[in-house]
C-alpha positions as CSV (number, residue, x, y, z in Angstrom):
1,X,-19.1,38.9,6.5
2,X,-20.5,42.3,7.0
3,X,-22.8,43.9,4.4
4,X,-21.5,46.8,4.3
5,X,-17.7,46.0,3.1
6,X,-16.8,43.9,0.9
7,X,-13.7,42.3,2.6
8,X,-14.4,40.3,6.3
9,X,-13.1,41.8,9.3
10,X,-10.3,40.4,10.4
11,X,-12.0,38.2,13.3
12,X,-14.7,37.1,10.2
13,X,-11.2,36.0,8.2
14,X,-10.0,34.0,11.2
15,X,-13.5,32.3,11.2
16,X,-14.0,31.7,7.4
17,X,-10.1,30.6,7.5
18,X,-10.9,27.7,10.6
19,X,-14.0,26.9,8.8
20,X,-11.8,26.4,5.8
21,X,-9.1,24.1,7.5
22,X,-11.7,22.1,8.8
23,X,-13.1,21.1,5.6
24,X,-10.0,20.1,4.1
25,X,-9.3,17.9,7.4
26,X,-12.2,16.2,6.4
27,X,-11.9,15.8,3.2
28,X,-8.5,14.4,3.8
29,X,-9.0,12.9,7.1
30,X,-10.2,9.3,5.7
31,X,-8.4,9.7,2.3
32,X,-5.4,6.9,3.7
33,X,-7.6,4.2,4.2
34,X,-7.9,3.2,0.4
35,X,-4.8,3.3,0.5
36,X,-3.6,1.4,4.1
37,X,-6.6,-1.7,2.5
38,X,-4.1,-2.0,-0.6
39,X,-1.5,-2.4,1.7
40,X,-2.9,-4.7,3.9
41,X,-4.7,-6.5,0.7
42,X,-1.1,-6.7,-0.6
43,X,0.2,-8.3,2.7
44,X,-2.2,-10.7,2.8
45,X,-1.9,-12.2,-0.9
46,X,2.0,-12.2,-0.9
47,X,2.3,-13.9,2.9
48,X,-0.2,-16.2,1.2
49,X,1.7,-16.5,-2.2
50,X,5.0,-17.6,-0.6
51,X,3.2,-20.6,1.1
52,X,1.9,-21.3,-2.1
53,X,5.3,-20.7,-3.7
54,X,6.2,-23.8,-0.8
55,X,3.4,-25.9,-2.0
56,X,3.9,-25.3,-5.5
57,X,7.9,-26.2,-5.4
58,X,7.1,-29.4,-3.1
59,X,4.8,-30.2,-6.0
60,X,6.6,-29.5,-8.9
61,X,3.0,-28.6,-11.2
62,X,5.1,-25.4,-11.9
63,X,2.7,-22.9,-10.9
64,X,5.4,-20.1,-10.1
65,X,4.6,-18.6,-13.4
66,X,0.5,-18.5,-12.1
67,X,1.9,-16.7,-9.0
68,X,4.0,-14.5,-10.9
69,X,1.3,-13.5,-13.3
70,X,-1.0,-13.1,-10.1
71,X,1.9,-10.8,-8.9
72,X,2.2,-8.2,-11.9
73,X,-1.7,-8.0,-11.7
74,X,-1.4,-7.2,-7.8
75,X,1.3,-4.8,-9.1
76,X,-0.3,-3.0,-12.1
77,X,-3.5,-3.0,-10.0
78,X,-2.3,-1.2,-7.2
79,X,-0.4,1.6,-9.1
80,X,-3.1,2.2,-11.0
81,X,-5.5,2.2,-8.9
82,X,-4.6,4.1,-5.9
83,X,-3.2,6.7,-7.9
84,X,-6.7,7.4,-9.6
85,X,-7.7,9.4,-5.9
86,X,-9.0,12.7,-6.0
87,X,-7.9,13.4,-2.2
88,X,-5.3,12.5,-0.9
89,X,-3.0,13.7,2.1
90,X,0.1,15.9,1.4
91,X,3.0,13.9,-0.1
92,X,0.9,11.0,-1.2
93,X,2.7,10.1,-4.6
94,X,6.1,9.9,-2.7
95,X,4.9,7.8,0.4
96,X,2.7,5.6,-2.0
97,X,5.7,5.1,-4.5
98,X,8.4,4.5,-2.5
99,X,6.2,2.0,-0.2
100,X,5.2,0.0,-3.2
101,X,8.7,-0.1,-4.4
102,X,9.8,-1.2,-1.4
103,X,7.0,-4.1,-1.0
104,X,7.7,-5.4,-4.5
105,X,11.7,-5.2,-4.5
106,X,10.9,-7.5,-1.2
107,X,8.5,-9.4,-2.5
108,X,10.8,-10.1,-5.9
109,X,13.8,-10.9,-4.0
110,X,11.9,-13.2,-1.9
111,X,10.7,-15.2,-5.0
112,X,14.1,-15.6,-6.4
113,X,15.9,-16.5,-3.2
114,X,12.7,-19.1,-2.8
115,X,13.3,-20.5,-6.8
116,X,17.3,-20.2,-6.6
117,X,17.6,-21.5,-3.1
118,X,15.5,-23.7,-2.7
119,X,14.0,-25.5,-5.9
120,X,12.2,-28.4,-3.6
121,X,10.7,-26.0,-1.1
122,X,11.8,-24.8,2.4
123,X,8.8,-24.5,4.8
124,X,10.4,-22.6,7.1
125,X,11.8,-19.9,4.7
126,X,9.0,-19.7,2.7
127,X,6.9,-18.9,6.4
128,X,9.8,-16.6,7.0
129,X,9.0,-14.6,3.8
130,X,5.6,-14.4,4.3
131,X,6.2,-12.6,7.6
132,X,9.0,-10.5,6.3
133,X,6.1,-9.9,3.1
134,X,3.2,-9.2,5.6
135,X,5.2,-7.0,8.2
136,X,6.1,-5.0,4.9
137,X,2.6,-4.5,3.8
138,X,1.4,-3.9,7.0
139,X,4.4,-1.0,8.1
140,X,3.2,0.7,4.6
141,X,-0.7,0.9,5.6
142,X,0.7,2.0,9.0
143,X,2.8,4.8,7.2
144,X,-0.5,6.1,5.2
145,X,-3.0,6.2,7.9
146,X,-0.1,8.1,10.4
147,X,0.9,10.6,7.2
């Protein structure tokens, strides 16, 4: 700015505006990654969690109600947690919300099909949920890091 007014010139604006911008890029720039890991965390433990849900049925030690408890946690733990950022990209709350919905409608229907239909175990639709699971986490880190 010039010293002797006290607004910028209108070339100083367009420089203290760019300047601006590229601060909040990079404030913003790596604020999906937090986010995109508790995706990615969350595809991991429910791909592994429906070949547990396998093991567990073969078995019959009724651990579903371990797996499910390990499930709310996973599910508290994530909505809390993410949503305790101080940056965060535009339309984060929506994006975030709907793909945690999504992921946990999935990953409840997959339990229940797994318990009602089949109450000795399937190996191959309990490896079939864990992709289904796993793609779904994965497609919502994907979503965050391209927002």
């Amino acid at each position: 700015m010039s010293q002797h007014n006290s607004s910028p010139s209108a070339e100083e604006a367009r420089e203290l505006l760019a300047r601006a911008e590229g601060i909040g890029t990079s404030a913003t720039s790596a604020a999906g990654w937090p986010t995109a890991m508790v995706f990615n965390s969350l595809a991991i433990i429910g791909s592994m969690m429906m070949i547990g849900f396998h093991i567990v049925a073969h078995t019959g030690y009724g651990a579903p109600l371990m797996a499910m408890s390990i499930g709310a946690w996973a599910m508290i733990t994530a909505f809390t947690w993410t949503f305790m950022h101080h940056t965060t990209k535009a339309g984060f709350s929506k994006r975030f919300t709907t793909s945690l919905i999504a992921y946990f409608v999935l990953y409840g229907a997959a339990i229940a099909t797994g318990v009602l239909g089949f109450p000795n175990g399937s190996l191959p639709y309990y490896i079939s949920a864990a992709v289904v699971i796993a793609a779904a986490g994965l497609i919502a880190a994907f979503r965050e890091l391209r927002a």
